[in-house]
Backbone bond lengths (Angstrom), bond angles and torsions (degrees), N, CA, C in turn:
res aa  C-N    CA-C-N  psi(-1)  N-CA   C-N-CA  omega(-1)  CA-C   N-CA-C  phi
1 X - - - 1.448 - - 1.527 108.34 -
2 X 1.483 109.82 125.88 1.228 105.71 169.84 1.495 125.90 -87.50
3 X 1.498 112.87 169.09 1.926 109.76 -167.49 1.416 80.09 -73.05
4 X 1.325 153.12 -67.12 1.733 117.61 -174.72 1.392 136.00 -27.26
5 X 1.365 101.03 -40.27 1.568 112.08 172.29 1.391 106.05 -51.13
6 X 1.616 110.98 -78.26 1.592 125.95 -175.11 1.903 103.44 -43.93
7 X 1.291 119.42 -35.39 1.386 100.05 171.48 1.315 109.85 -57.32
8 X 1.602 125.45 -64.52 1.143 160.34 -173.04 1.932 112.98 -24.14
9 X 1.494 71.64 -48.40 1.907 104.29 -166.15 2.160 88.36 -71.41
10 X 1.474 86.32 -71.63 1.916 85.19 -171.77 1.236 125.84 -84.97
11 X 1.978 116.77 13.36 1.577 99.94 140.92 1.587 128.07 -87.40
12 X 1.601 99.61 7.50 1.652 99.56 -169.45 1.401 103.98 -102.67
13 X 1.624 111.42 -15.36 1.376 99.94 172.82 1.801 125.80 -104.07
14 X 1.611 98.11 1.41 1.328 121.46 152.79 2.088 121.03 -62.04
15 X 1.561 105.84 -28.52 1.242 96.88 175.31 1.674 108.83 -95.06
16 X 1.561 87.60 172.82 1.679 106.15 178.32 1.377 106.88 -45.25
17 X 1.412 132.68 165.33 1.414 122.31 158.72 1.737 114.90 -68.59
18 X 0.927 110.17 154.74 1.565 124.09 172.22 1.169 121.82 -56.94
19 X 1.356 126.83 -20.71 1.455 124.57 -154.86 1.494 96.66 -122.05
20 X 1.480 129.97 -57.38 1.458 130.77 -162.77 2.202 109.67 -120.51
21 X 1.885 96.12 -2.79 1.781 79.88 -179.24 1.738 110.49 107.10
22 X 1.412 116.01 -55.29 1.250 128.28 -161.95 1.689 99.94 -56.66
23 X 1.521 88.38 161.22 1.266 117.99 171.45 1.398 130.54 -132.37
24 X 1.356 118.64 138.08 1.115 151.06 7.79 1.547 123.71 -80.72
25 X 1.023 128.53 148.95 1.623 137.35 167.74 1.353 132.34 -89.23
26 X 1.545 116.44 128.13 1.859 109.56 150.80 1.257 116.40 -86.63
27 X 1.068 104.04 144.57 1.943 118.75 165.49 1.891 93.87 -45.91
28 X 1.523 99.21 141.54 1.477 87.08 163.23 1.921 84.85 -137.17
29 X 1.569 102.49 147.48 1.305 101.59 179.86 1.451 112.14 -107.01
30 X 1.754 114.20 121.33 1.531 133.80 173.99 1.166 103.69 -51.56
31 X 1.740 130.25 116.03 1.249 141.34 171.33 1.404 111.88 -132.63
32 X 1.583 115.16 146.54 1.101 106.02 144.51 1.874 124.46 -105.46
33 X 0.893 99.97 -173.77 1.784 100.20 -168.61 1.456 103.36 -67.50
34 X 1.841 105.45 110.13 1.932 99.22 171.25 1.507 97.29 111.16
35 X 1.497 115.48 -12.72 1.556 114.89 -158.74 1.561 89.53 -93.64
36 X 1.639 126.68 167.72 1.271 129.74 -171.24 2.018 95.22 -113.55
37 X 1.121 87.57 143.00 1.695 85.27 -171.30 1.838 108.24 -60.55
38 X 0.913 99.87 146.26 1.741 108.70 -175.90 1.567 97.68 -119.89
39 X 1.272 136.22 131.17 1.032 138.80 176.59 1.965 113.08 -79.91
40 X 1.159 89.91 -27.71 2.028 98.94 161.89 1.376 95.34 -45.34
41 X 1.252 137.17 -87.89 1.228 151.28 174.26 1.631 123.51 -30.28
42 X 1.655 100.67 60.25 1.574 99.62 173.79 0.650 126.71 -129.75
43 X 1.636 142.83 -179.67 1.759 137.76 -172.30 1.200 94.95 172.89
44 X 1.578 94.33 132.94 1.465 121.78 -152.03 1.671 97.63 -90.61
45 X 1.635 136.47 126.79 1.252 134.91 -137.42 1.637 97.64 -153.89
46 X 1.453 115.75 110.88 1.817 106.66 -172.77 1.765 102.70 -76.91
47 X 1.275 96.90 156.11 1.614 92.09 179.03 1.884 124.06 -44.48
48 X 1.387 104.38 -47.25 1.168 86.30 141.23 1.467 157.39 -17.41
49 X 0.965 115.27 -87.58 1.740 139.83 164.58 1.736 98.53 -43.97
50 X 1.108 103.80 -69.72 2.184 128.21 -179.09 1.810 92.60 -27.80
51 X 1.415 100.49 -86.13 1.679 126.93 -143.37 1.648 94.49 -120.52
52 X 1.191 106.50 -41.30 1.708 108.81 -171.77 1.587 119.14 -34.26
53 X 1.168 119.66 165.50 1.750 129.32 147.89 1.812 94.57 -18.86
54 X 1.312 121.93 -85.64 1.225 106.86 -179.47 1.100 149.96 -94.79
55 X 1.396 106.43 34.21 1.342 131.09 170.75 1.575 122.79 -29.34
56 X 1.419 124.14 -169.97 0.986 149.89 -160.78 1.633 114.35 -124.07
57 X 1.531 99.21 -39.63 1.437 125.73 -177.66 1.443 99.10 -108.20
58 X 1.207 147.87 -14.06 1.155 150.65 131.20 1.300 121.67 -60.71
59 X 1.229 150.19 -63.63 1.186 150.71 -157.17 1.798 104.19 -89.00
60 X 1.736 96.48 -32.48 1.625 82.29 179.23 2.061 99.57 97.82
61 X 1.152 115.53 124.36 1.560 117.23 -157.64 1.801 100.48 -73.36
62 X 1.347 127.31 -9.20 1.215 132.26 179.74 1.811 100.39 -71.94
63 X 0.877 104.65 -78.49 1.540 125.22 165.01 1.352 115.37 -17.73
64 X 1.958 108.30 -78.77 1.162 105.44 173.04 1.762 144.28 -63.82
65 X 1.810 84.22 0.31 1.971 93.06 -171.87 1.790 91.70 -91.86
66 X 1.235 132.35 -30.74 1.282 138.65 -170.43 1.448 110.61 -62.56
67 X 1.689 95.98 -32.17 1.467 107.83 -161.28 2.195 104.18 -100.21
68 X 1.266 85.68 -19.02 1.894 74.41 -179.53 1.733 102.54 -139.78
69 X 1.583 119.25 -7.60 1.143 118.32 -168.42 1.830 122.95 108.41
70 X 1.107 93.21 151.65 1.486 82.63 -170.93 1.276 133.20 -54.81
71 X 1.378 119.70 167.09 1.650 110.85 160.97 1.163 126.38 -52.17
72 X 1.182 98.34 -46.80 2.158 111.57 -176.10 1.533 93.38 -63.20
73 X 1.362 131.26 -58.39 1.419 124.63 -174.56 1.847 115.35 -57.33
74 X 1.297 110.94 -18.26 1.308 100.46 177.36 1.562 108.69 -102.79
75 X 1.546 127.26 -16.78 0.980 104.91 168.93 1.724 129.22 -89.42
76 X 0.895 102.75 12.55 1.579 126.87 -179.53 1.514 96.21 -84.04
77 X 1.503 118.90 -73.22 1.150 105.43 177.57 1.773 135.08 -52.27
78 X 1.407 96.96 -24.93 1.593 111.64 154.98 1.510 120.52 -46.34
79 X 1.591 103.12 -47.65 1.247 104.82 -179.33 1.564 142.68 -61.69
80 X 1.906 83.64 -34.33 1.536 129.01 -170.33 2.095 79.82 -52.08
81 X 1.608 88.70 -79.88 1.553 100.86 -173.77 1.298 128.74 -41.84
82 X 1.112 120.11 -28.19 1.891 128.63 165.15 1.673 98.09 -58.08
83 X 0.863 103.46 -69.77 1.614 103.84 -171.24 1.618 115.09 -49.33
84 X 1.513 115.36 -50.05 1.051 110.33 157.36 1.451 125.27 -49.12
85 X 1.280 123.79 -36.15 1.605 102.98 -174.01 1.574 118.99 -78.59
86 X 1.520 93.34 -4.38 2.033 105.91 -162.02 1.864 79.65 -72.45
């Protein structure tokens, strides 16, 4: 892991989650099926949202993109907000 990553990694789990606001966050890593996790590719996810009842890893990424929007759409807005805070 590079020190970009580790920046990368603990300003995304410094923000709100993506989906509902709450705090505190896990990194969740944007994949597609077969793809190797990229740490570029993150969005900040409350246990809830993450692992929770309505998770991601609970609900299954079909489920959860229907229900709050896609991955690509939430990590974009992740992105939006990094830039904004620089």
């Amino acid at each position: 892991m590079t020190v970009a990553d580790k920046r990368r990694l603990n300003a995304v789990a410094s923000l709100p989650c993506a989906v509902c606001g709450a705090t505190p966050c896990n990194v969740h890593h944007v994949r597609r099926y077969g793809e190797t996790r990229k740490h570029s590719k993150t969005i900040p996810l409350c246990y809830r949202h993450h692992q929770g009842a309505d998770g991601i890893h609970t609900l299954g990424k079909k489920a959860f993109c229907r229900e709050y929007g896609s991955e690509e759409e939430l990590l974009q807005r992740t992105n939006e907000l990094l830039r904004e805070a620089m």
